[in-house]
Biotite code that builds the C-alpha atoms (Angstrom):
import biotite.structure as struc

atoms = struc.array([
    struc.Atom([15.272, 15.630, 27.267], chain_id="A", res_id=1, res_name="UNK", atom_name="CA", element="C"),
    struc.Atom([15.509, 18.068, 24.459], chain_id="A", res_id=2, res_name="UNK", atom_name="CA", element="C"),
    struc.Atom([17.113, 21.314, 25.415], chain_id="A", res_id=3, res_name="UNK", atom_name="CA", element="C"),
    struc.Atom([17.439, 24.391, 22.372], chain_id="A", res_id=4, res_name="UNK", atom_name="CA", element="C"),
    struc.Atom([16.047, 22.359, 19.827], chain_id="A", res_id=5, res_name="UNK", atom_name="CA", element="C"),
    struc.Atom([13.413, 24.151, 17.546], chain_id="A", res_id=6, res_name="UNK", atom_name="CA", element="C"),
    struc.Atom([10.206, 22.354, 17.468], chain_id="A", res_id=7, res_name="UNK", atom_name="CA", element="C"),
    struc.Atom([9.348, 21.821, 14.153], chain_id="A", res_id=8, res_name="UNK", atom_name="CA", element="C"),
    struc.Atom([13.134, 19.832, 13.854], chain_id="A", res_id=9, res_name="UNK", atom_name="CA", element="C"),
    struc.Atom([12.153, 17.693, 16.808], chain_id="A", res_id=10, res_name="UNK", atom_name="CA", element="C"),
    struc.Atom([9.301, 16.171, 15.148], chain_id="A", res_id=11, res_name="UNK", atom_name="CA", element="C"),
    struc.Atom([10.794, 16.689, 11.034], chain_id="A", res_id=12, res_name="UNK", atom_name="CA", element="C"),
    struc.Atom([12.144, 13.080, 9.635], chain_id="A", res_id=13, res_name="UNK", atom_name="CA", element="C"),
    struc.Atom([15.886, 14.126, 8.944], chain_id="A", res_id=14, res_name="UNK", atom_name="CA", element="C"),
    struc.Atom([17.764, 10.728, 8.425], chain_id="A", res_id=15, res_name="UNK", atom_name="CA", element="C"),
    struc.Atom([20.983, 11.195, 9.214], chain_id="A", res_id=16, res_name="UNK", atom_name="CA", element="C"),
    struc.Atom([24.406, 8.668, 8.817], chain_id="A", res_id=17, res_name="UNK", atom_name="CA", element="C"),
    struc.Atom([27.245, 8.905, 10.342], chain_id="A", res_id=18, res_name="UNK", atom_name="CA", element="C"),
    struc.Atom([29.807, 6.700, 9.274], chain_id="A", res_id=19, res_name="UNK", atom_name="CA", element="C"),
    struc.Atom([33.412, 6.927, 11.143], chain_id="A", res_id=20, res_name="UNK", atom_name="CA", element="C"),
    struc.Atom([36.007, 4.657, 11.256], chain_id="A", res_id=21, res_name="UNK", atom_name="CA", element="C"),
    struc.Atom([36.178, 5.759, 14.871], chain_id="A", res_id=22, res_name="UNK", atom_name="CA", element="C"),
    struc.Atom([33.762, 4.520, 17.362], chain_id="A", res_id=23, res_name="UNK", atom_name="CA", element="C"),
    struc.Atom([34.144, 7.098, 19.738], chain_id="A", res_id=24, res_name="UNK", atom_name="CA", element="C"),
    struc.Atom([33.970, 9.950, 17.303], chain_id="A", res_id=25, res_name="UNK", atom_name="CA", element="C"),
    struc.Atom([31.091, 8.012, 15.608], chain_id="A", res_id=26, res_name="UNK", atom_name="CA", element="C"),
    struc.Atom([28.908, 8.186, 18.782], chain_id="A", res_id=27, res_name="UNK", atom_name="CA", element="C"),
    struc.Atom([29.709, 11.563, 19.704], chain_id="A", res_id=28, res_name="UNK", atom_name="CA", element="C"),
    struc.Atom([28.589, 13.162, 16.298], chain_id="A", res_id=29, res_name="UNK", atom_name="CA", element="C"),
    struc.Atom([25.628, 10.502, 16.948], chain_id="A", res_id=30, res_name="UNK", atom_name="CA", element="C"),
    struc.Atom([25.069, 12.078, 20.476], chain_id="A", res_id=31, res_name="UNK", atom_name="CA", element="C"),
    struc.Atom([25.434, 15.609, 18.785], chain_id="A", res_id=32, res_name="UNK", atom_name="CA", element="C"),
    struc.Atom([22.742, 15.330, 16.091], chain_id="A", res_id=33, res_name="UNK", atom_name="CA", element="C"),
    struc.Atom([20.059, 12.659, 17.454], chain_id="A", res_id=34, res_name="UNK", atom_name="CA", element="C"),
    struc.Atom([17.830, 15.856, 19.251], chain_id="A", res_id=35, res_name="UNK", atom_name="CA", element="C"),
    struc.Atom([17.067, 17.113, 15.761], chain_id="A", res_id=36, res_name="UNK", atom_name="CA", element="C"),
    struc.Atom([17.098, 13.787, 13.446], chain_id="A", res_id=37, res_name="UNK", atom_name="CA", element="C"),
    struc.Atom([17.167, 10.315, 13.077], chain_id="A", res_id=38, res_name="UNK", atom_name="CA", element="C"),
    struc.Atom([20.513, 10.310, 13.559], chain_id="A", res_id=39, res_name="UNK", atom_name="CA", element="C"),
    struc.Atom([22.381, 6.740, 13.049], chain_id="A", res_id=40, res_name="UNK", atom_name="CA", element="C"),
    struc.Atom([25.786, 5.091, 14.251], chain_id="A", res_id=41, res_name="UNK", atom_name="CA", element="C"),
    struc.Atom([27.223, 3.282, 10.837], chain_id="A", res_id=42, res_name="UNK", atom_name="CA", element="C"),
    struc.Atom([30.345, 1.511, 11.004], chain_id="A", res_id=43, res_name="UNK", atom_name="CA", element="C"),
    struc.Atom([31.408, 1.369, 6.751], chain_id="A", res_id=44, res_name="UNK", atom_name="CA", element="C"),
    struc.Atom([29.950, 2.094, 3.620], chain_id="A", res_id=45, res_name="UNK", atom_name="CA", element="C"),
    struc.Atom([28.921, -1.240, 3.396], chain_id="A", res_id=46, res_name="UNK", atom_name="CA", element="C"),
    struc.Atom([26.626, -1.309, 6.075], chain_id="A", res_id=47, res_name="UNK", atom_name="CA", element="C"),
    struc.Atom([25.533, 2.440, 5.360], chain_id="A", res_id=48, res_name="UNK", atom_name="CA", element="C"),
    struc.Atom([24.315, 1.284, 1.617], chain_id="A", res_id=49, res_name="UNK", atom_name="CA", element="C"),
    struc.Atom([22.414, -1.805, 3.308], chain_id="A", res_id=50, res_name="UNK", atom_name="CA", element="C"),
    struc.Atom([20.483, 0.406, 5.208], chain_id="A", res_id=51, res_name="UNK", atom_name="CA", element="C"),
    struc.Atom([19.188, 2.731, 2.608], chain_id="A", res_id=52, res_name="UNK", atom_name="CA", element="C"),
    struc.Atom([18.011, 0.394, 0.689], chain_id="A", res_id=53, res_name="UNK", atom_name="CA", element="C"),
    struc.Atom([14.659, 1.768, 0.490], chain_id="A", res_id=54, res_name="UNK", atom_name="CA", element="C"),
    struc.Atom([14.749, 4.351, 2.806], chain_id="A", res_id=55, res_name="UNK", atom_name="CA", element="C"),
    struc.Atom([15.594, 7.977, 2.331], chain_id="A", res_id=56, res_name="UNK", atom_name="CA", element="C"),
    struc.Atom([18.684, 9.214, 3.844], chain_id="A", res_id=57, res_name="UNK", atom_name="CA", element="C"),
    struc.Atom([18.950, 12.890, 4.076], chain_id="A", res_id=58, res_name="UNK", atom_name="CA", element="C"),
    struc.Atom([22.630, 13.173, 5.430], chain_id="A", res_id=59, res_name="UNK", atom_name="CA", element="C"),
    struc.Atom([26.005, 11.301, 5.451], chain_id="A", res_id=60, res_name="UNK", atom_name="CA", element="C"),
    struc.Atom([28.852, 12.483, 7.318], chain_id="A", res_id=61, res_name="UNK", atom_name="CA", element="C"),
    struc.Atom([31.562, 10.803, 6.307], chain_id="A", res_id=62, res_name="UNK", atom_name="CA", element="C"),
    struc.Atom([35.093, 9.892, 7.416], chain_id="A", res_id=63, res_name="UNK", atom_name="CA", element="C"),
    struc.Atom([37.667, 10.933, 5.590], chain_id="A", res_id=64, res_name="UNK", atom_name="CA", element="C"),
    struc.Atom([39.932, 8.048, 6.664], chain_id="A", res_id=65, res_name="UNK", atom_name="CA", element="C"),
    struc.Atom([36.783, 5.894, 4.550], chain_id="A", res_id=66, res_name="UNK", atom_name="CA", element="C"),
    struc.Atom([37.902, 8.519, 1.569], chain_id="A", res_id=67, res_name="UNK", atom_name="CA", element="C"),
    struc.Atom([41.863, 8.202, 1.822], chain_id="A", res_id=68, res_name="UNK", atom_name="CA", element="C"),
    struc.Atom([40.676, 4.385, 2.149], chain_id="A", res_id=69, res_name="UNK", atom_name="CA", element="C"),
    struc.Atom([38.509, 3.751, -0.776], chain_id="A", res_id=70, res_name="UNK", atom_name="CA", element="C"),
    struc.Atom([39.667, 6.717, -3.279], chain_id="A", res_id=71, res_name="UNK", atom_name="CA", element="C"),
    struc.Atom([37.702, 9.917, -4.218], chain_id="A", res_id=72, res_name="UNK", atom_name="CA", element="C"),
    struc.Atom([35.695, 7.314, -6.076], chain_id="A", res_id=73, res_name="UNK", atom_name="CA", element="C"),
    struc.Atom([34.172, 6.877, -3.236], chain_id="A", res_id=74, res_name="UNK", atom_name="CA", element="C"),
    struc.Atom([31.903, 9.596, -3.304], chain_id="A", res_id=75, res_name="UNK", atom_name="CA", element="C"),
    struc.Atom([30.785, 8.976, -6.651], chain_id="A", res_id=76, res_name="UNK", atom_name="CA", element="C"),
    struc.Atom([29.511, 5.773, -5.434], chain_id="A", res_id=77, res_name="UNK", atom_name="CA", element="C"),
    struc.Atom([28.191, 7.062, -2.413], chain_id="A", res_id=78, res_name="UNK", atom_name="CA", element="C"),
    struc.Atom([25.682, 9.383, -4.320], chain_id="A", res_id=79, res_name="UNK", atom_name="CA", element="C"),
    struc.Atom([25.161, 7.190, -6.939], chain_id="A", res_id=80, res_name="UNK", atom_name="CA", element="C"),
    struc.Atom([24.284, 4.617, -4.324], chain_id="A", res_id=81, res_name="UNK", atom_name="CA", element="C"),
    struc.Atom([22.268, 6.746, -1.666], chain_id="A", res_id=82, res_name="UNK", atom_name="CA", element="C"),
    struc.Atom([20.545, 9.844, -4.076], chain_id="A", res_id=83, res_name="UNK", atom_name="CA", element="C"),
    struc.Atom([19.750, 12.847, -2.880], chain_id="A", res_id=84, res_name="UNK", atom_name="CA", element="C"),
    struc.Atom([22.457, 12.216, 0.221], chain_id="A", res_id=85, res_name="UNK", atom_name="CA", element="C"),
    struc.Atom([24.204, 15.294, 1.298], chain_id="A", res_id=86, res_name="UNK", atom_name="CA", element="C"),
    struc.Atom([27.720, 14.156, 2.063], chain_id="A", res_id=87, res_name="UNK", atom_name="CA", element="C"),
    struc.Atom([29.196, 16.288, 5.219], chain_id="A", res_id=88, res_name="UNK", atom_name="CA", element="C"),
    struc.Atom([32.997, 15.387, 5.588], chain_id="A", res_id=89, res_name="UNK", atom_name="CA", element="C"),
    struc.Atom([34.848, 14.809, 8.659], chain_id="A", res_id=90, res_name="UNK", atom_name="CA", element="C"),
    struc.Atom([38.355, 15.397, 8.777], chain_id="A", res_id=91, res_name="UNK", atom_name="CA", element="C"),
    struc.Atom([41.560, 17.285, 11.142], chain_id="A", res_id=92, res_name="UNK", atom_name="CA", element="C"),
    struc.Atom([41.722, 19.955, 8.434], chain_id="A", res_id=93, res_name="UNK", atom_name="CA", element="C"),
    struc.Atom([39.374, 21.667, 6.138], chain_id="A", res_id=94, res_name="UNK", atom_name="CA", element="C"),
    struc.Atom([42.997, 23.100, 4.475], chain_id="A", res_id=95, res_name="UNK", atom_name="CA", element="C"),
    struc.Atom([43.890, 19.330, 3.416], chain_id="A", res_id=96, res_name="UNK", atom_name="CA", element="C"),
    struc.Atom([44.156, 19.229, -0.105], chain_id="A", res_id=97, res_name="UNK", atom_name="CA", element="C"),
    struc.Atom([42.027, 15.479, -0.317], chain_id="A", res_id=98, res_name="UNK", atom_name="CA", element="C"),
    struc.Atom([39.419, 17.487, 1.214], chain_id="A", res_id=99, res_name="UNK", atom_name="CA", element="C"),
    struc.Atom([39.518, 20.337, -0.991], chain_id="A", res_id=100, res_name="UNK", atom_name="CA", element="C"),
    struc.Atom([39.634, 17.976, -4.337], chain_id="A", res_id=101, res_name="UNK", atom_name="CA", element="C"),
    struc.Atom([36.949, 15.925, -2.570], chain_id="A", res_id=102, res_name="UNK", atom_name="CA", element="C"),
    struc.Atom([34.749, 19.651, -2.138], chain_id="A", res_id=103, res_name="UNK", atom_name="CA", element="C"),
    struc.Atom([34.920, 19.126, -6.191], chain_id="A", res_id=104, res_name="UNK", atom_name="CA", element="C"),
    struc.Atom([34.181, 15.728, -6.203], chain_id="A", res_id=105, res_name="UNK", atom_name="CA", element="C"),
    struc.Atom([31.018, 15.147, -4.615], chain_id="A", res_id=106, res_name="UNK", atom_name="CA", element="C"),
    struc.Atom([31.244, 16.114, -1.249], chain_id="A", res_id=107, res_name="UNK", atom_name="CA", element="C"),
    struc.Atom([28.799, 19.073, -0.019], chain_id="A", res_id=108, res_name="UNK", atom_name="CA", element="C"),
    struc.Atom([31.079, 20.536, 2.861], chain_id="A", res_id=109, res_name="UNK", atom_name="CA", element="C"),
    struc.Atom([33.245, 19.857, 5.675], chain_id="A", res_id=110, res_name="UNK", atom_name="CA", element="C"),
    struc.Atom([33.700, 19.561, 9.121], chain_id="A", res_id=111, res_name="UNK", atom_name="CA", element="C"),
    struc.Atom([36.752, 19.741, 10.789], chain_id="A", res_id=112, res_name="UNK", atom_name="CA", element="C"),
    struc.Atom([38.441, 19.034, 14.671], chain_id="A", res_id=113, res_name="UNK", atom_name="CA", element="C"),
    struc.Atom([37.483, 20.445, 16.898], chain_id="A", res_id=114, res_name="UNK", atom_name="CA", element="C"),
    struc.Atom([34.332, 18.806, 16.830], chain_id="A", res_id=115, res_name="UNK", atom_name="CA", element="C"),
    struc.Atom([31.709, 20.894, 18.911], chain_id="A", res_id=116, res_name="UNK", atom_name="CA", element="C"),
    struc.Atom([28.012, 20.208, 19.293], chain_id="A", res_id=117, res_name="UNK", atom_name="CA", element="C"),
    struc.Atom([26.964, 24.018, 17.589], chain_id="A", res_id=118, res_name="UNK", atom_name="CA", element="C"),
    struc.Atom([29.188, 23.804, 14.769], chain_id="A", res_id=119, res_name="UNK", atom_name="CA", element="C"),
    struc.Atom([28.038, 20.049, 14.131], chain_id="A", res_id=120, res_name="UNK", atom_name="CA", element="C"),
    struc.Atom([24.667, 21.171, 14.427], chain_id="A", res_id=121, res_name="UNK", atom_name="CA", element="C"),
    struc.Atom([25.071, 24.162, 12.357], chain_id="A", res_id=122, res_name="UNK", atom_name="CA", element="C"),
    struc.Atom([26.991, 22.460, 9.305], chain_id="A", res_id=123, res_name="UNK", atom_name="CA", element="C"),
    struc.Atom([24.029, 19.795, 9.349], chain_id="A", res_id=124, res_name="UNK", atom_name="CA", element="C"),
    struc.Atom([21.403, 22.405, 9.588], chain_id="A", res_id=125, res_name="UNK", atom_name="CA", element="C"),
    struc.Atom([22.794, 24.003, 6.983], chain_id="A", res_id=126, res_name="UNK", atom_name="CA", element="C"),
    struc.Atom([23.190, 20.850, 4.188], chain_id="A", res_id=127, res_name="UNK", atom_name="CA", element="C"),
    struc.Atom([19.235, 20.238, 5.587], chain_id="A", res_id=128, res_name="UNK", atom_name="CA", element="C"),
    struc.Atom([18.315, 23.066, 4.145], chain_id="A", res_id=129, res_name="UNK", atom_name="CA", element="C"),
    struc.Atom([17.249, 24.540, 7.493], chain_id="A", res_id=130, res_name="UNK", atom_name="CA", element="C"),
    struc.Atom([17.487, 28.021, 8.901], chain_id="A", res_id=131, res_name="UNK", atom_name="CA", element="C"),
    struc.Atom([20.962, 29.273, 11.086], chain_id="A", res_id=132, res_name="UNK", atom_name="CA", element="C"),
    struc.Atom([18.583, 30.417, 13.771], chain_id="A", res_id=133, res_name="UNK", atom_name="CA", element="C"),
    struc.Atom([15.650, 28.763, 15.563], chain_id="A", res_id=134, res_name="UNK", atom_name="CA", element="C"),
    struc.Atom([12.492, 30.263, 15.774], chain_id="A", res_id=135, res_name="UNK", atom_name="CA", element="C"),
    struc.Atom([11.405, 28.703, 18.385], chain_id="A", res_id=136, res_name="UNK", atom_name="CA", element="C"),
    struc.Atom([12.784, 27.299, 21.611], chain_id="A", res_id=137, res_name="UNK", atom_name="CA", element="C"),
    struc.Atom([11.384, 24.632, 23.858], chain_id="A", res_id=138, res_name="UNK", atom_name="CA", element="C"),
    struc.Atom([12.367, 21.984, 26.304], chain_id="A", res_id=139, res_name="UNK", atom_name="CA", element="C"),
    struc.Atom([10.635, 18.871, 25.354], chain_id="A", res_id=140, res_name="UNK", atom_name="CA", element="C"),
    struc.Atom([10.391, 15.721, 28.037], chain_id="A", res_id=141, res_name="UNK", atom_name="CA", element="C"),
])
């Protein structure tokens, strides 16, 4: 059951990746954007480029841990390898400098702990190029 999600996202094709080195955070943001896209569970980059190949992704939130990892670099690669990707960030602190140099580098925002459903949903919205408020309420079954 869909409850507070706009009808027009509940039917839209909004691929969306999460890859986290964490399997519990993974699912969560999973659980947190899967009423309003095709939201997917990724476990590396590896596995995230794999399944683009020939399919457009729309979103990547991505684990910083994956950045502090692989280098800034990383993000290069990322939207060389998936085009027209938004990259969303995850990280403990929007005020950590590898974030802010990575905000520079590629990346298209940030999202930082705590991680709660609106602000997920909101940040994603946003890098979708949908509107802050919903038009349009219903519960769908």
């Amino acid at each position: 059951m869909q409850i507070g999600v706009e009808t027009s996202r509940a039917v839209e094709n909004k691929r969306v990746y999460v890859v986290h080195t964490d399997e519990i955070f993974r699912a969560a943001l999973q659980f947190m954007l899967h009423d309003e896209n095709e939201a997917h569970e990724v476990t590396s980059l590896a596995e995230a480029y794999a399944k683009s190949v020939g399919r457009k992704v729309d979103l990547i939130l991505l684990d910083m841990a994956i950045v502090r990892q692989e280098g800034q670099g990383v993000l290069r690669e990322l939207n060389r390898r998936v085009p027209g990707a938004k990259v969303l960030l995850v990280a403990e602190s929007a005020n950590d400098p590898l974030v802010q140099a990575c905000l520079g580098s590629g990346a298209d925002d940030v999202l930082s702990h705590p991680l709660k459903v609106e602000p997920v949903r909101r940040k994603a919205n946003a890098l979708l190029g949908r509107s802050a408020t919903p038009v349009s309420l219903k519960v769908l079954g």
